[in-house]
C-alpha positions in Angstrom: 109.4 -33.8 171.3 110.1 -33.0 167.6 107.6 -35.2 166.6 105.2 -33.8 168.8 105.6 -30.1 167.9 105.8 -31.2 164.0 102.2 -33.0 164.2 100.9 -30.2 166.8 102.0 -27.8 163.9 100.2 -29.1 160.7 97.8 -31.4 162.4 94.6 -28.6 161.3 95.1 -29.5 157.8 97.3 -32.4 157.0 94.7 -35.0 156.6 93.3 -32.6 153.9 96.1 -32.4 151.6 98.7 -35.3 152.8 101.1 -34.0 150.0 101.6 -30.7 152.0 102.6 -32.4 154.9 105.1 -34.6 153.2 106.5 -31.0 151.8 106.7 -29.7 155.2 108.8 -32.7 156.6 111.1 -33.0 153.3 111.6 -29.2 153.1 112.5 -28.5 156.8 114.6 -32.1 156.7 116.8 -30.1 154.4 116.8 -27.0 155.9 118.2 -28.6 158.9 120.7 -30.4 157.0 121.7 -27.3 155.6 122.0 -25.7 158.8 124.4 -28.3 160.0 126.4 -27.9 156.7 126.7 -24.5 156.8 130.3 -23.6 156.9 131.9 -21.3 159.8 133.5 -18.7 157.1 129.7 -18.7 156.0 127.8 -17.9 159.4 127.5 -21.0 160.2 128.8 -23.8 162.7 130.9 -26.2 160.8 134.9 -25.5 160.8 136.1 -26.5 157.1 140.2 -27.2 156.9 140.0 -30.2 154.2 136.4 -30.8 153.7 136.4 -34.1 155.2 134.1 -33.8 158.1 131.5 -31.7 156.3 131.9 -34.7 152.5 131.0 -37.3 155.5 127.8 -36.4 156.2 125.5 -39.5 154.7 121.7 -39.4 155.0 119.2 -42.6 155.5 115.7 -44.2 156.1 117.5 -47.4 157.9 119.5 -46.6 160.5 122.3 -43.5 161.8 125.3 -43.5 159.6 127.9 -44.8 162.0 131.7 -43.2 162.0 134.0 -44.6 160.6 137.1 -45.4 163.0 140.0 -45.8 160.0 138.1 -42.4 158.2 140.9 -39.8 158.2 141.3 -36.9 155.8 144.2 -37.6 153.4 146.9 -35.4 153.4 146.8 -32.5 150.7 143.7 -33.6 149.8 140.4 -31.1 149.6 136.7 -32.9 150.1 133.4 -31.8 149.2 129.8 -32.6 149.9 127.0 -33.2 147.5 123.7 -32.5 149.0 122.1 -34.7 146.4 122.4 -37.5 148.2 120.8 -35.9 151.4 118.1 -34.8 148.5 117.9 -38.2 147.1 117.1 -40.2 150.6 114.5 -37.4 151.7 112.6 -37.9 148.5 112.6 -41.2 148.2 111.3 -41.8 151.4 107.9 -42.5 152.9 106.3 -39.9 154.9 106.3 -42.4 158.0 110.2 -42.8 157.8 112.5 -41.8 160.2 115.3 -39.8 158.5 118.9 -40.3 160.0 121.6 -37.8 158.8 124.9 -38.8 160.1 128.7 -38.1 159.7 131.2 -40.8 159.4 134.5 -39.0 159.9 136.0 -40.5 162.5 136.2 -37.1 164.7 132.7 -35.8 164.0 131.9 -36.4 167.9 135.2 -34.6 168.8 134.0 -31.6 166.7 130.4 -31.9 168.1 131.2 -32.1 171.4 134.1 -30.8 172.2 137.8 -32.6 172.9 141.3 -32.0 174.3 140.5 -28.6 175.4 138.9 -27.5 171.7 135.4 -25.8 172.7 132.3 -27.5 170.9 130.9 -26.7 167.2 127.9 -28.3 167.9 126.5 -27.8 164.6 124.5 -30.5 164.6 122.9 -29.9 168.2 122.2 -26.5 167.0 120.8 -27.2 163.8 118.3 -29.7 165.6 117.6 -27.2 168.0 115.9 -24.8 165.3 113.7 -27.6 164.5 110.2 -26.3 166.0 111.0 -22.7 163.6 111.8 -24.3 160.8 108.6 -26.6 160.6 106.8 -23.4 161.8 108.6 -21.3 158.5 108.2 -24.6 156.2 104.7 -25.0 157.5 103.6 -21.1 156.3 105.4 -21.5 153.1 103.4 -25.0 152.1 100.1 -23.4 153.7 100.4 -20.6 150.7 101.2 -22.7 147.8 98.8 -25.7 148.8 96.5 -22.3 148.8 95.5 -24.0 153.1 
């Protein structure tokens, strides 16, 4: 359905300018990334205790980063997350590829989904869920500097 809504959106002009619609896919790729990495304290959907769920998010063109059963938080130690990566994959990619983002923590579902009477985060559910208004806000914003 995404991919549906995304081609319904800038199918008018993205033969035109290809390099518009390549912005509009990158750009609203990160924005949902971000979305998903957007840290309870900061309004957002992902708990942060050590870091280590939210530094396991990996992004690719080949296939969903899988979790990692033996991935555990060590103790005392504090993670981060580099969105460079995430940056990295998305522009090095080709317009037709899928992009996967995945966490590899080996309690990413549990945190997603729920477990042992802990309610949901569903931060990435949500995030995807936003998809249609981001491409629609991503869409606008590339329409006016493409000049479209």
């Amino acid at each position: 359905m995404a991919k549906l809504s995304f081609s319904a959106t800038i199918r008018d002009w993205a033969k035109k300018v290809p390099e518009a619609a390549e912005a509009v896919r990158n750009e609203s790729a990160k924005e949902v990334v971000r979305d998903m990495q957007t840290l309870d304290s900061e309004g957002g959907r992902m708990r942060y205790k050590t870091g280590f769920l939210w530094g396991s998010l990996l992004a690719s063109t080949a296939a969903m980063p899988s979790i990692n059963p033996s991935a555990k938080p060590s103790p005392g130690q504090k993670y981060s997350f580099d969105f460079g990566q995430v940056e990295a994959v998305i522009a090095g990619s080709d317009f037709e590829d899928t992009l996967y983002f995945g966490y590899t923590a080996n309690y990413a579902g549990y945190r997603e989904y729920g477990a042992r009477g802990q309610p949901p985060d569903a931060f990435v559910r949500t995030a995807a869920q936003k998809w249609p208004q981001i491409v629609e806000r991503n869409t606008n914003r590339v329409r006016k500097a493409f000049g479209l």
